[in-house]
C-alpha positions in Angstrom: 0.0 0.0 0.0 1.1 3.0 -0.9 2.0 5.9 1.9 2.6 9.6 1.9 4.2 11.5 4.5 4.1 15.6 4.9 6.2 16.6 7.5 5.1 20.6 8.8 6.0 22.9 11.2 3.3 26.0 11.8 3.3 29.4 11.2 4.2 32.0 12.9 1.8 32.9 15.8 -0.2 29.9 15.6 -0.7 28.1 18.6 0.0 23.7 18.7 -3.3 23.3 20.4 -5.4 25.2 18.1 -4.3 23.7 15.3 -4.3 20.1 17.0 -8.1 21.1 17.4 -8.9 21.8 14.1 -6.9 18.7 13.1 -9.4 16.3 15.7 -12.6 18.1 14.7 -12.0 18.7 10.8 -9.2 17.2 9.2 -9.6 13.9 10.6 -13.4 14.0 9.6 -13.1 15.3 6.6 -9.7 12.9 5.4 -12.0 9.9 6.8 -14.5 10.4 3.7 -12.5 10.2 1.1 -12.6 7.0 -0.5 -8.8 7.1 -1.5 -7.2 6.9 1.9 -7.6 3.9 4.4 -6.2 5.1 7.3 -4.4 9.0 8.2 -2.8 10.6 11.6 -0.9 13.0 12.6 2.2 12.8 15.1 3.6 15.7 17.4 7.5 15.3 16.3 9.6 15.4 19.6 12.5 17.7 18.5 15.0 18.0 17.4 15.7 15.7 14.4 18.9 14.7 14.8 20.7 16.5 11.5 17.6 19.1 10.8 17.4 20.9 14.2 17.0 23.8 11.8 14.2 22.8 10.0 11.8 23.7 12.4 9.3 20.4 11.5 7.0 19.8 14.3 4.3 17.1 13.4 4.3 14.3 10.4 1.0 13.2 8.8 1.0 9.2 7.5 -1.5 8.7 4.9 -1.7 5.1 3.9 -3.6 5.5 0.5 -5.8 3.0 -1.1 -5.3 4.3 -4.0 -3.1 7.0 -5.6 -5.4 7.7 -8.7 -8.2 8.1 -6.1 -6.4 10.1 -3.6 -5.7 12.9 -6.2 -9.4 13.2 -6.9 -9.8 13.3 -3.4 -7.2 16.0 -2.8 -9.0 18.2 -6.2 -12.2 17.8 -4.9 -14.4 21.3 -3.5 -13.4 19.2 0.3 -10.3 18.6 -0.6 -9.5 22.0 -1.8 -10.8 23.3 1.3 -9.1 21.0 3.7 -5.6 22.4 2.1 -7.0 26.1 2.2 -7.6 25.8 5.8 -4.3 23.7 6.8 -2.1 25.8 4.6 -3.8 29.2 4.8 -4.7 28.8 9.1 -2.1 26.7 10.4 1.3 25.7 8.5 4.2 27.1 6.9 3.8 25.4 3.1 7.0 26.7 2.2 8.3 24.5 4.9 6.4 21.4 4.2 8.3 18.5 2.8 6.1 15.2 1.7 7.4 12.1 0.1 5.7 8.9 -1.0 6.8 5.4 0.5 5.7 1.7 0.2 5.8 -0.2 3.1 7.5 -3.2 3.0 5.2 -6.2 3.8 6.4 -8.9 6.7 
């Protein structure tokens, strides 16, 4: 299964708990109806990363995605759209964001 990861720190002036509020009452919701992802969280990072104390990261979403096809349309879609207005343009710094795409190796 396919994952992506999006590490963020936030921006300036915004609080951890207000945006780990609007990550329990709307992300989470909203992530949970798109038929493209099985399972998403979010992690408080416990700095500092050993070689990017810099970087200023301070959570890491795991989005294990059903299917990548599917997870775009999610991501285009008028929710979609919104839930990256809101996380990007109320919470965190984009131009700090890094994501990546993994695949897990089965046991």
């Amino acid at each position: 299964m396919p994952v992506r990861f999006v590490i963020n720190t936030l921006m300036p002036g915004v609080k951890p708990e207000d945006y780990e509020q609007w990550l329990r009452e709307y992300d989470y919701r909203v992530a949970r109806t798109f038929p493209g992802i099985a399972s998403y969280r979010t992690s408080r990072i416990a700095p500092p990363i050993k070689g990017a104390e810099d970087a200023g990261w301070r959570y890491i979403e795991r989005i294990d995605v059903r299917d990548v096809d599917q997870y775009q349309k999610d991501l285009a879609s008028p929710a979609g759209q919104e839930l990256i207005r809101q996380l990007y343009g109320q919470y965190c710094d984009r131009s700090k964001s890094i994501s990546f795409w993994a695949e897990e190796i089965p046991d």
